[in-house]
C-alpha positions in Angstrom: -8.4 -22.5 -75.9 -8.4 -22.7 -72.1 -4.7 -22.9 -72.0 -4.7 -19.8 -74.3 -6.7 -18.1 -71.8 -5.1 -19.1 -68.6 -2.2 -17.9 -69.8 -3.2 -14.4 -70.4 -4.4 -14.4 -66.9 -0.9 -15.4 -65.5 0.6 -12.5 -67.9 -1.7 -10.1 -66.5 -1.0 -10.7 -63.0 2.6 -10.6 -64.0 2.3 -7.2 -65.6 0.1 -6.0 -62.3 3.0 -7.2 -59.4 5.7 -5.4 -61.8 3.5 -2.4 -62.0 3.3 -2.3 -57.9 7.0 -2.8 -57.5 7.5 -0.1 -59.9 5.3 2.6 -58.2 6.6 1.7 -55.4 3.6 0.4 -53.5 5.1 -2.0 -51.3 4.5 -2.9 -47.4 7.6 -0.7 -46.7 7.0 2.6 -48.5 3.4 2.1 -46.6 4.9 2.2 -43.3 7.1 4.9 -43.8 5.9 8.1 -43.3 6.2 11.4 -45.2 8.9 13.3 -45.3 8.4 16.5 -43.8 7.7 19.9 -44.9 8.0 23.6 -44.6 9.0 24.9 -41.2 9.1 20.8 -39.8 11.7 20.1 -42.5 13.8 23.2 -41.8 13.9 21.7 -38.3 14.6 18.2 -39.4 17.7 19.5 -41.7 18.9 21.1 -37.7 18.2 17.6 -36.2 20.4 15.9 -38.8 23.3 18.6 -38.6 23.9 17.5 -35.1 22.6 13.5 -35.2 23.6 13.0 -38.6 20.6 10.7 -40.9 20.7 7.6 -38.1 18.3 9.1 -35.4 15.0 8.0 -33.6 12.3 10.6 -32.5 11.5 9.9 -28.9 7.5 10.4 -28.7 6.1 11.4 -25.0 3.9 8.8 -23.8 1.7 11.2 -21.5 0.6 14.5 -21.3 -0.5 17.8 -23.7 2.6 17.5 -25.6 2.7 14.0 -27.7 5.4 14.8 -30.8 8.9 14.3 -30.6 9.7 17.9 -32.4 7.2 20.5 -30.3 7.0 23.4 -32.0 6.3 26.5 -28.9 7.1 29.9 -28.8 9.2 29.2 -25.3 11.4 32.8 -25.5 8.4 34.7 -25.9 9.5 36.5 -28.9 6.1 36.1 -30.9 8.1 33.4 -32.8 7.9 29.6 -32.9 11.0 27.5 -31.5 11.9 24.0 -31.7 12.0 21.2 -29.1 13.4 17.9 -30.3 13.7 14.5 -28.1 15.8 12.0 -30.7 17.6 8.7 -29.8 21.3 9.1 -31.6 21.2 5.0 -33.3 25.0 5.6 -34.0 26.0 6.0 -29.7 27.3 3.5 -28.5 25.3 4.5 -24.6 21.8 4.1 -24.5 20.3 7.7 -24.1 18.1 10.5 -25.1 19.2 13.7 -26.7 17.1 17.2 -26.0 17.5 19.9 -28.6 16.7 23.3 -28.5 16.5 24.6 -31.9 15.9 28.4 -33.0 15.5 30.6 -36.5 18.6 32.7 -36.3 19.1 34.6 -39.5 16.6 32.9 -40.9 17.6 29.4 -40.7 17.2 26.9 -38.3 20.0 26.1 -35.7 20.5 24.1 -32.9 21.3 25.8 -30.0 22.0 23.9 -27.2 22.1 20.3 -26.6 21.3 17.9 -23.3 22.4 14.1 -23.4 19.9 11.9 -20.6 20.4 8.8 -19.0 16.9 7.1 -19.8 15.0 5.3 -22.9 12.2 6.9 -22.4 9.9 10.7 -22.2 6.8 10.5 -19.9 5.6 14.1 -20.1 6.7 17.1 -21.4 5.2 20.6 -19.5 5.7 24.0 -21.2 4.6 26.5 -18.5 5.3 29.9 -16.7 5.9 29.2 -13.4 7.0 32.5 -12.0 5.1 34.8 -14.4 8.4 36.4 -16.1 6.4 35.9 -19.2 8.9 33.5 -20.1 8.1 29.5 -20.0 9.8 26.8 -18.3 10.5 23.6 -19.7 9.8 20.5 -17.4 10.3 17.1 -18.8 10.0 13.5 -17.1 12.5 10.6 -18.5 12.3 7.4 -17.6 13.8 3.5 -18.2 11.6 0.4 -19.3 12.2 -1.6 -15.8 11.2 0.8 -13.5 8.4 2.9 -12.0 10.4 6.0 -10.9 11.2 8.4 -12.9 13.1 11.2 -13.2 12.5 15.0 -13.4 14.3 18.2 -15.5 13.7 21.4 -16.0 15.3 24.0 -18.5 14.6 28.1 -19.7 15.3 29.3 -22.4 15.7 33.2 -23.4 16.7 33.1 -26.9 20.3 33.0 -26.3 21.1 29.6 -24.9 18.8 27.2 -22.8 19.8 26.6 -19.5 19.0 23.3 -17.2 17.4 24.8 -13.8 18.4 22.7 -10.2 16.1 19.9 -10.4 16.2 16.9 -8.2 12.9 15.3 -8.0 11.6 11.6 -8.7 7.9 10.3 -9.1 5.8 7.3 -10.2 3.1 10.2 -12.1 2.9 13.9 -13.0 0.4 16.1 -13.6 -0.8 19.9 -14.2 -3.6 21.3 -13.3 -5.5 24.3 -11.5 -5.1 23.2 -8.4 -6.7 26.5 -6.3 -9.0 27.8 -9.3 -6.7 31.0 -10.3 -7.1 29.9 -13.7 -3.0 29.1 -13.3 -2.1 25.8 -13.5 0.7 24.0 -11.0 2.6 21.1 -11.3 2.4 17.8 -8.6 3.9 14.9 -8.1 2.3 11.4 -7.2 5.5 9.1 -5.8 4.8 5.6 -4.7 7.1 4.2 -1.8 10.2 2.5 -2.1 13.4 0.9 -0.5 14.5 5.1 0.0 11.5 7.5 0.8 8.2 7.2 1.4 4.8 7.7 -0.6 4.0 11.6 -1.2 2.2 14.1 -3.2 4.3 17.3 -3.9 3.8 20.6 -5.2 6.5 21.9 -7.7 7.2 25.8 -7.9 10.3 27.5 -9.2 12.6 29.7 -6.9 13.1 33.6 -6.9 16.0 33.6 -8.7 14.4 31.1 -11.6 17.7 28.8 -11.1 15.9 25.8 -9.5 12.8 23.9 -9.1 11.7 22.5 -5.6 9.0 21.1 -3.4 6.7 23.6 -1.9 3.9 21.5 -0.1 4.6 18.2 0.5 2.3 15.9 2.0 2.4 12.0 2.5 0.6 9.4 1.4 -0.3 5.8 1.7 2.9 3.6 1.3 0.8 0.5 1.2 0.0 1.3 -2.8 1.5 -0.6 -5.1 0.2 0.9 -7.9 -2.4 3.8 -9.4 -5.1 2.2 -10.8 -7.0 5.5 -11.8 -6.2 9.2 -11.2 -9.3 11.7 -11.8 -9.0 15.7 -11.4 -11.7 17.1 -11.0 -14.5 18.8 -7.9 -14.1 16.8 -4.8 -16.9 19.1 -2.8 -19.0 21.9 -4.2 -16.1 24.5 -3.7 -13.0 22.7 -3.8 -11.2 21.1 -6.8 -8.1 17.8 -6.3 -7.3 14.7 -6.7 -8.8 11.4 -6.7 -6.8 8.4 -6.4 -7.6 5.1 -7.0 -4.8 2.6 -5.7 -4.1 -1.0 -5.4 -2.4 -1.6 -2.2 0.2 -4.6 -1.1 -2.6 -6.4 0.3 -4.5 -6.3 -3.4 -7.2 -4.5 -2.0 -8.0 -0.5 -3.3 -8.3 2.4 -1.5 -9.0 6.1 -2.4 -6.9 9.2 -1.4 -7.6 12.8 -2.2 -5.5 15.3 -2.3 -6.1 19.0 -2.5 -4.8 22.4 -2.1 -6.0 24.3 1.2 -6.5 28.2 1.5 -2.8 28.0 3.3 -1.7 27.0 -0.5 -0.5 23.6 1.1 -1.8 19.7 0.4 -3.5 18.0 2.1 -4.8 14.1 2.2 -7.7 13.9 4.9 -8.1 10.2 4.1 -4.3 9.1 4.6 -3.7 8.0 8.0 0.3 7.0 9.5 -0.8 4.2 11.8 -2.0 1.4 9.5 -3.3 3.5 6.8 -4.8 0.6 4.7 -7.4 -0.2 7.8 -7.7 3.3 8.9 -9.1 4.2 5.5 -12.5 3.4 5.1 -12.5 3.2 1.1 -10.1 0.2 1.9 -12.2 -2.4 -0.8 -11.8 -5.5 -1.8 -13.5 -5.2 -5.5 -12.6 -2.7 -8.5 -15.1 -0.1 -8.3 -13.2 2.8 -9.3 -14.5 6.7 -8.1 -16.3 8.6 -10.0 -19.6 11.2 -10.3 -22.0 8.5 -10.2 -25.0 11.1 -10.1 -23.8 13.3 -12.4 -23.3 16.1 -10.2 -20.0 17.1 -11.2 -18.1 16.0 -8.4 -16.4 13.1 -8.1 -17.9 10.3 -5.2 -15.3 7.7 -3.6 -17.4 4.1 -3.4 -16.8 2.6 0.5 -18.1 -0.9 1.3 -21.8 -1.4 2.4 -23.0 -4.3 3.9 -27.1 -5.5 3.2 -29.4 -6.9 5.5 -28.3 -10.4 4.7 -31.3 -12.8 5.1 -30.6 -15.7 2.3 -30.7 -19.4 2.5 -31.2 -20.1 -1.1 -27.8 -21.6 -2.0 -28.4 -20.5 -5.5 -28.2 -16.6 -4.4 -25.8 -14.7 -2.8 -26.0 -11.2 -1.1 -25.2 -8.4 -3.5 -22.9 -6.2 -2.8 -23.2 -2.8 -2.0 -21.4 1.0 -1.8 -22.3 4.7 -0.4 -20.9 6.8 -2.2 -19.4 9.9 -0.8 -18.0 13.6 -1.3 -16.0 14.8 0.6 -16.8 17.4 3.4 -14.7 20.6 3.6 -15.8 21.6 7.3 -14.8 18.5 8.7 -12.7 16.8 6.1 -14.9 13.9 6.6 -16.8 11.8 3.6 -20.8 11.7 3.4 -22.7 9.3 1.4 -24.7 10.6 -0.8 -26.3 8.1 -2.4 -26.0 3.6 -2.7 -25.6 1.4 -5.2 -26.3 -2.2 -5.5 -24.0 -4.5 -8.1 -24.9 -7.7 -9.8 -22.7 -11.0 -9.0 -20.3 -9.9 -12.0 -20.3 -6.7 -12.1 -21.2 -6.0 -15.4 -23.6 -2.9 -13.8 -25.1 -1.3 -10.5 -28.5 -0.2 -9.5 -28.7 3.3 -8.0 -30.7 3.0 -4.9 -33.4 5.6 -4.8 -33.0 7.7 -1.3 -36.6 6.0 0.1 -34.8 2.6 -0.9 -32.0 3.4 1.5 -31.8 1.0 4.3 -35.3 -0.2 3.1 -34.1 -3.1 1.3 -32.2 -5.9 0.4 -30.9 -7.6 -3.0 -29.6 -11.4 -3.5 -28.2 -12.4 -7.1 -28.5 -15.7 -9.0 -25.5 -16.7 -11.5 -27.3 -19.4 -13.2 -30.3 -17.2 -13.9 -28.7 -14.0 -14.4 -30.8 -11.8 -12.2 -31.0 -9.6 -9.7 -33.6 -9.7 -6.8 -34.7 -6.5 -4.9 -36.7 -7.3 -1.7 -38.5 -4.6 0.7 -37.2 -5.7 4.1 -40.0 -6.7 6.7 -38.7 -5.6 10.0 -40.9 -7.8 11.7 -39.5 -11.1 10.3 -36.1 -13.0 9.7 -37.3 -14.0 6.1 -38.1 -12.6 3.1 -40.4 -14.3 0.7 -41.6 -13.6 -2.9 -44.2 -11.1 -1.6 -41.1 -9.2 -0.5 -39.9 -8.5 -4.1 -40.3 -5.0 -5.8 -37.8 -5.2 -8.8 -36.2 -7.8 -10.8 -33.1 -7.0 -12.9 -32.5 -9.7 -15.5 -29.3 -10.1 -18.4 -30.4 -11.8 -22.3 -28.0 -12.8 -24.7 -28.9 -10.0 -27.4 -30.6 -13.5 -29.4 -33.1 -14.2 -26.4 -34.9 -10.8 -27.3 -37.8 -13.0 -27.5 -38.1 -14.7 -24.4 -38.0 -11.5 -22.1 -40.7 -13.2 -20.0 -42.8 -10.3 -19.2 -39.2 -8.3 -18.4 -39.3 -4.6 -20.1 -35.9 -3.8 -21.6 -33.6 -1.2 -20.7 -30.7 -1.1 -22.7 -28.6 -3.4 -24.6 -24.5 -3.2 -24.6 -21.7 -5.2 -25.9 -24.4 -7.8 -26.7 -26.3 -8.1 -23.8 -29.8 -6.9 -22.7 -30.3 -5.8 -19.6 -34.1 -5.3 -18.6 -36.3 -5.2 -15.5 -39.7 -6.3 -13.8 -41.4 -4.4 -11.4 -43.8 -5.1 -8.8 -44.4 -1.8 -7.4 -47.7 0.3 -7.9 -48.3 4.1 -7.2 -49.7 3.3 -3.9 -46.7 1.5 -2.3 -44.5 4.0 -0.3 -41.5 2.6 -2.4 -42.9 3.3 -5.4 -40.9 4.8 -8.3 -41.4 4.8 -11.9 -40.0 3.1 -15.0 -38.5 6.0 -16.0 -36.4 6.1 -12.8 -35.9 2.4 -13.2 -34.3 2.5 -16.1 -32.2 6.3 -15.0 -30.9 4.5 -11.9 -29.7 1.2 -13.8 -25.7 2.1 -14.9 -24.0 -0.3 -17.1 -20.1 -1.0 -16.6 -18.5 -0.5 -19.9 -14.9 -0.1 -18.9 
C-alpha cells in the first residue's frame, strides 16, 4: 500500500513539471518581458527595419528621461515622435545607434540615423533652448573606464534631424532653473584632468540654432577627485545653485557652490586659485555631507568646529563638532547659523540650541555608547559630573528594558536612541524634552 501511494505522488509531480514546461512557465519566459504594443510596437517594427531582430535598447542611467525609446513631441507638431538609443549586436564596432523615428503616412519610419563611439547614455535633455518653440535634443555618451563623457546635440523639424556643433566634455550634467524664470538651463560639472582644468559651465545654443557652446564659465577646485553629493536647491533666502559635495586628492571633502549672478554669469565664491583645498574653509576630514539641517529650505554647508576640549578620561574623546552656514549674497561669505554635535560613529548629531552655543562642551564613550553634554565653567580647567546637562545614550532594540532611567527618542535600523536630562526650568540652559528630542537627527544614509 505505501508503495502504491508513493508512486502516485511521483506521477503527480510528473504530470505538474510537464504541465509548467508546457505553459510555458519557465525561468526564461519570466525574465523576458512583453512584447510591445500599440504605438510602442509600431515603433519597434521601425527599430527592426533598420537593426534587423539582434538589437539591445540602451537605457539612460540619469536624468528625466530613463527609456531607451522616448516617446516626445520634439517637431512641435501636436504629434508624438520617436527617440530610440539601441546597441546593433550584429556590428562588429562597439557603438550606439540614435534613431529618430516619425509617423509619415501613417506608419512609422525612421528618419535619420547617428552611429556613437561609446557603450553607454548618461542623460538625455529634451528642451527649448532658444524659444523657436522647437526642442533640442542633448544627449551625454559615455564608456565604462572613464569619468568624462561626452556631449551631442541634435533638432529636429519634421523633415530630417540635424546634429548641432557640439564639443563639450563633463564628469556630470544637470538642468535646472538656475535664475528663477521658470526656464530651465543646462550646466556642466567637469573634474580636472591631464588636459583642462576643473569648471562649471553654462550651455546655451547660438543665434543661428547650429551649435551649442559655453556661455559662463567658471572654475573650480581641481583638487576633487570625485562628487560625492550634488544638491540643487536655495543657497540663501533669494538665490537658488549648486551645492557640491567633493572628495578631494587629499581624501578630505570640501563644498563648492555655484550659482548664477544678476550679470547671468557663475560664480563659485568658495573656490580659491592659490591652494584651494586650504583656502576653503569646508575643507573636512569626515563625511558630513550639506544639507537643510533646520528645515528652512535652504541648504547649510557643515565647516569644522572645534570644542572646549577639557578631557582626561581616556575612555572619552572630544566630539566633534560643525556650524552650519548659508551662504551670504552681500558679501559672498558663509554664516553659521546653527552647530551640531556628533557621536563617536556618527550614527546621529545633536543640534545645539542657540543659548548652548559656545556654552558647552561634549565627550563620547565607545564602550558605553553615550554621549556626555557638559555646561562649561569658565572659571575652572575641569569639568566634573555637576557639569553635565544631557546624556545621549544608544540600546540594542532588545535592551528596551534596561534604559536606566533614559527616556527614549526614537528607534531606527534597530537601535534606540534615548536621552537623560539634568536640566530644570530654572537653569538658564534650560530647554525641554520636546526640543530634546526635535534637535536629536539620526543618520540614516
Amino acid at each position: 500500500m505505501i508503495k502504491k501511494i508513493i508512486s502516485i505522488i511521483i506521477s503527480l509531480c510528473l504530470i505538474m513539471l510537464c504541465s509548467c514546461s508546457v505553459t510555458g512557465f519557465n525561468s526564461t519566459d519570466i525574465m523576458r518581458p512583453p512584447k510591445p504594443t500599440g504605438k510602442r510596437a509600431d515603433v519597434s517594427n521601425a527599430i527592426e527595419s533598420v537593426a534587423g531582430s539582434d538589437y539591445t535598447l540602451k537605457y539612460p542611467q540619469n536624468g528625466e528621461y530613463r527609456s531607451a525609446i522616448i516617446l516626445e513631441d520634439i517637431d512641435s507638431d501636436s504629434e508624438d515622435e520617436a527617440l530610440a538609443l539601441i546597441s546593433k549586436n550584429n556590428q562588429d564596432v562597439a557603438g550606439i545607434s540614435l534613431l529618430f523615428i516619425d509617423n509619415i503616412g501613417g506608419k512609422y519610419q525612421t528618419i535619420s540615423e547617428f552611429d556613437i563611439a561609446a557603450a553607454e547614455v548618461d542623460r538625455v535633455c529634451i528642451m527649448d533652448m532658444n524659444d523657436d518653440k522647437i526642442p533640442e535634443i542633448l544627449i551625454g555618451w559615455g564608456v565604462y573606464s572613464s569619468h568624462v563623457k561626452t556631449l551631442s546635440a541634435y533638432s529636429y523639424t519634421g523633415i530630417t534631424a540635424n546634429e548641432l556643433v557640439c564639443e563639450e566634455n563633463y564628469s556630470e550634467m544637470y538642468v535646472a532653473d538656475l535664475n528663477s524664470d521658470k526656464k530651465d538651463e543646462i550646466i556642466l560639472f567637469s573634474l580636472a584632468n591631464n588636459e583642462k582644468s576643473a569648471s562649471a559651465k553654462l550651455l546655451k545654443i547660438g543665434d543661428s540654432a547650429s551649435a551649442v557652446y559655453s556661455a559662463s564659465t567658471v572654475l573650480m577646485n581641481s583638487d576633487v577627485a570625485r562628487y560625492t553629493s550634488i544638491l540643487f536647491g536655495k543657497i540663501s533666502n533669494n538665490r537658488v545653485g549648486f551645492v557640491l559635495d567633493g572628495i578631494t586628492l587629499g581624501s578630505s571633502l570640501q563644498t563648492q557652490i555655484i550659482y548664477l549672478n544678476d550679470s547671468g554669469m557663475l560664480e563659485n565664491p568658495l573656490f580659491s586659485t592659490e591652494n584651494s583645498e586650504i583656502n576653503n574653509l569646508t575643507t573636512r576630514t569626515s563625511t558630513v555631507l550639506s544639507a537643510d539641517i533646520n528645515n528652512d529650505e535652504i541648504i547649510e554647508i557643515p565647516t569644522e568646529k572645534r570644542l572646549n576640549d577639557y578631557f582626561s578620561d581616556s575612555d572619552m574623546v572630544m566630539c566633534d563638532a560643525y556650524d552650519w552656514n548659508s551662504l551670504d549674497e552681500a558679501s559672498n561669505q558663509l554664516t553659521p547659523v546653527t552647530t551640531s554635535i556628533h557621536d563617536g560613529r556618527n550614527s546621529y548629531k545633536f543640534i545645539l540650541p542657540a543659548s548652548w552655543k559656545d556654552n558647552v562642551t561634549a565627550e563620547y564613550s565607545s564602550n558605553n555608547k553615550e554621549m556626555v553634554i557638559y555646561k562649561i565653567d569658565f572659571n575652572s580647567n575641569e569639568l566634573s559630573e555637576e557639569d553635565v546637562i544631557l546624556r545621549i545614550k544608544t540600546f540594542n532594540s532588545s535592551e528596551q528594558n534596561i534604559y536606566n532611567n533614559f527616556e527614549k527618542i526614537s528607534e531606527y535600523d534597530g537601535v534606540v536612541y534615548a536621552y537623560k536630562s539634568y536640566l530644570n526650568e530654572n537653569d538658564e540652559l534650560y530647554i525641554t524634552d520636546k526640543q530634546i528630542k526635535n534637535s536629536l537627527l539620526i543618520n540614516k544614509s
